[in-house]
C-alpha positions in Angstrom: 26.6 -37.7 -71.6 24.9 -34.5 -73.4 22.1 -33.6 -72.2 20.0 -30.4 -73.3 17.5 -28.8 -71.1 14.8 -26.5 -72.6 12.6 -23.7 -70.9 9.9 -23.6 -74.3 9.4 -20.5 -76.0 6.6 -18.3 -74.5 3.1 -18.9 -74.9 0.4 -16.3 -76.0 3.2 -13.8 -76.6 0.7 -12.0 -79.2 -1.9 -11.8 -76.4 0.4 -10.9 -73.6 3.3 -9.3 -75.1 6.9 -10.2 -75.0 7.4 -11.3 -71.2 4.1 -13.6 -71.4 4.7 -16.8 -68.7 8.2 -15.9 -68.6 9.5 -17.6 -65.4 13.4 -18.4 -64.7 14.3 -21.2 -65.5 15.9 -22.2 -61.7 14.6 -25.2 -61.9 16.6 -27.0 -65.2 19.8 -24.8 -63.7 19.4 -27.7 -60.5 19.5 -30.2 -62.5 22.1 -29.7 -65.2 24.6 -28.4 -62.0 23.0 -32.0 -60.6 24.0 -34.0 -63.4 27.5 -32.2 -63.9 28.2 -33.0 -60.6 28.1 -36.6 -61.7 29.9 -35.9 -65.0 27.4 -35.3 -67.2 27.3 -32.5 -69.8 24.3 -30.2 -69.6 23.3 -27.0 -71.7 20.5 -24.8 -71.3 18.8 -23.0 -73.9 16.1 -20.6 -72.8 14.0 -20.3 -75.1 11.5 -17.9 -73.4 14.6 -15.3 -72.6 15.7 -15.5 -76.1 12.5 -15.0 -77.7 13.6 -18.4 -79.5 10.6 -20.2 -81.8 10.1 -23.6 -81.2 12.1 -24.4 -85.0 15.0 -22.2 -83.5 15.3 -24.6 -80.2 15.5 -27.7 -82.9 18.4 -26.3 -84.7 20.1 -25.5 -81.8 19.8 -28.4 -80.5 21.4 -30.0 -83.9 24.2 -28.2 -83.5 24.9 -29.4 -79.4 24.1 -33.0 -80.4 22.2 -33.9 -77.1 21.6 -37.5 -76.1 18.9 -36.9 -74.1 16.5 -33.3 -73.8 14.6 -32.0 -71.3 11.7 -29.7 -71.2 10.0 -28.0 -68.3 6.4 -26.7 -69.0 3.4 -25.5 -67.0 0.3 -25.3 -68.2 0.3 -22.4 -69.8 3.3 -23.5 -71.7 2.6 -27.2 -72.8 1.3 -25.9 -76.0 4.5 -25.0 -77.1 6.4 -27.1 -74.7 4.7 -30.0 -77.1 5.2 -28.6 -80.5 9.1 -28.5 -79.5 9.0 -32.0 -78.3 7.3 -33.1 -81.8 9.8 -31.1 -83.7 12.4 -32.8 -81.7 11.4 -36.1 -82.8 10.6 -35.5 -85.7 14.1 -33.6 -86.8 16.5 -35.9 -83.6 14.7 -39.3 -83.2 17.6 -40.6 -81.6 17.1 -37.8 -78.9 15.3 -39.2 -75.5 13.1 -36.8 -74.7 11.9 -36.4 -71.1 8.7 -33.8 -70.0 9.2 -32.5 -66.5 7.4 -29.3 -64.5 4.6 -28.1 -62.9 1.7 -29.6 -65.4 2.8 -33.0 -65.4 3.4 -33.5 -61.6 0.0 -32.2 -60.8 -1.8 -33.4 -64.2 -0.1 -36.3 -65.1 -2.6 -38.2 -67.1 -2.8 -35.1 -68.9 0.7 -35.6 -70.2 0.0 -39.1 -72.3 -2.9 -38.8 -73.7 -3.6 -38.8 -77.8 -2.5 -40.4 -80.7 1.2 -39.5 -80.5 2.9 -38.2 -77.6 6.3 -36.7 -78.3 7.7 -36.6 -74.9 9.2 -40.2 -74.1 9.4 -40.3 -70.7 7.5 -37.6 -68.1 9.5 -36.9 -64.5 6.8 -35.6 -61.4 7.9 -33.7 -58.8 11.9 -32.9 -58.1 13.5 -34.5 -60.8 17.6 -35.1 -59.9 17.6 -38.7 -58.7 15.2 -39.8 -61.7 16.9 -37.8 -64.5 20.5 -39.0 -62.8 19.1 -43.1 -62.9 18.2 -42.9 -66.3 21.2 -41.3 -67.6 22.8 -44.1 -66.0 20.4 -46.6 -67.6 21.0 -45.0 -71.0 24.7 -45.5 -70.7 24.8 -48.9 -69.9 
């Protein structure tokens, strides 16, 4: 199965400049050598590195044709981290998309609040055995 995984573009780049909240993305690079390990297909688009906009992510993500997406996002970056997921489902509905990171394992109530929440599922803490059972409930 394709699966996508997405370090958001940077937030508060016009306060900060260009290398605002920029962590690496070590993280998602776990899990996609996790899930290839068990025969998945995973692709990483760094947004942050590539000085991407959240519209840029979507279109990319058109073109791999993921069946599932995930984002990582601290607080700093759910802003953007959420406008991505919303463009996501607005432009890939059939895309599952799954919130993991810093912010929702230590706020998750945070996460699913509002009247529309674009992030499907949300994955606290280490995230391999969780992402790896529902990729397995997805292709059954």
């Amino acid at each position: 199965m394709k699966v996508a995984f997405i370090n958001p573009p940077a937030a508060d780049v016009h306060l900060f400049g260009q290398k605002a909240n920029f962590e690496s993305p070590l993280g998602l690079a776990m899990l996609a050598a996790y899930i290839r390990q068990h025969g998945h297909e995973p692709s990483i688009i760094d947004a942050a590195a590539e000085e991407l906009s959240e519209e840029q992510v979507v279109a990319r993500l058109a073109e791999i044709r993921p069946a599932v997406v995930g984002i990582t996002a601290n607080t700093v970056m759910m802003p953007p981290a959420t406008k991505t997921a919303s463009l996501i489902q607005a432009n890939l509905p059939e895309v599952l998309v799954i919130l993991g990171g810093k912010h929702v394992s230590v706020i998750p109530d945070d996460v699913h609040q509002g009247d529309r929440v674009p992030f499907d599922v949300s994955v606290m803490n280490e995230g391999e055995e969780t992402l790896l059972h529902i990729l397995r409930e997805l292709e059954r």
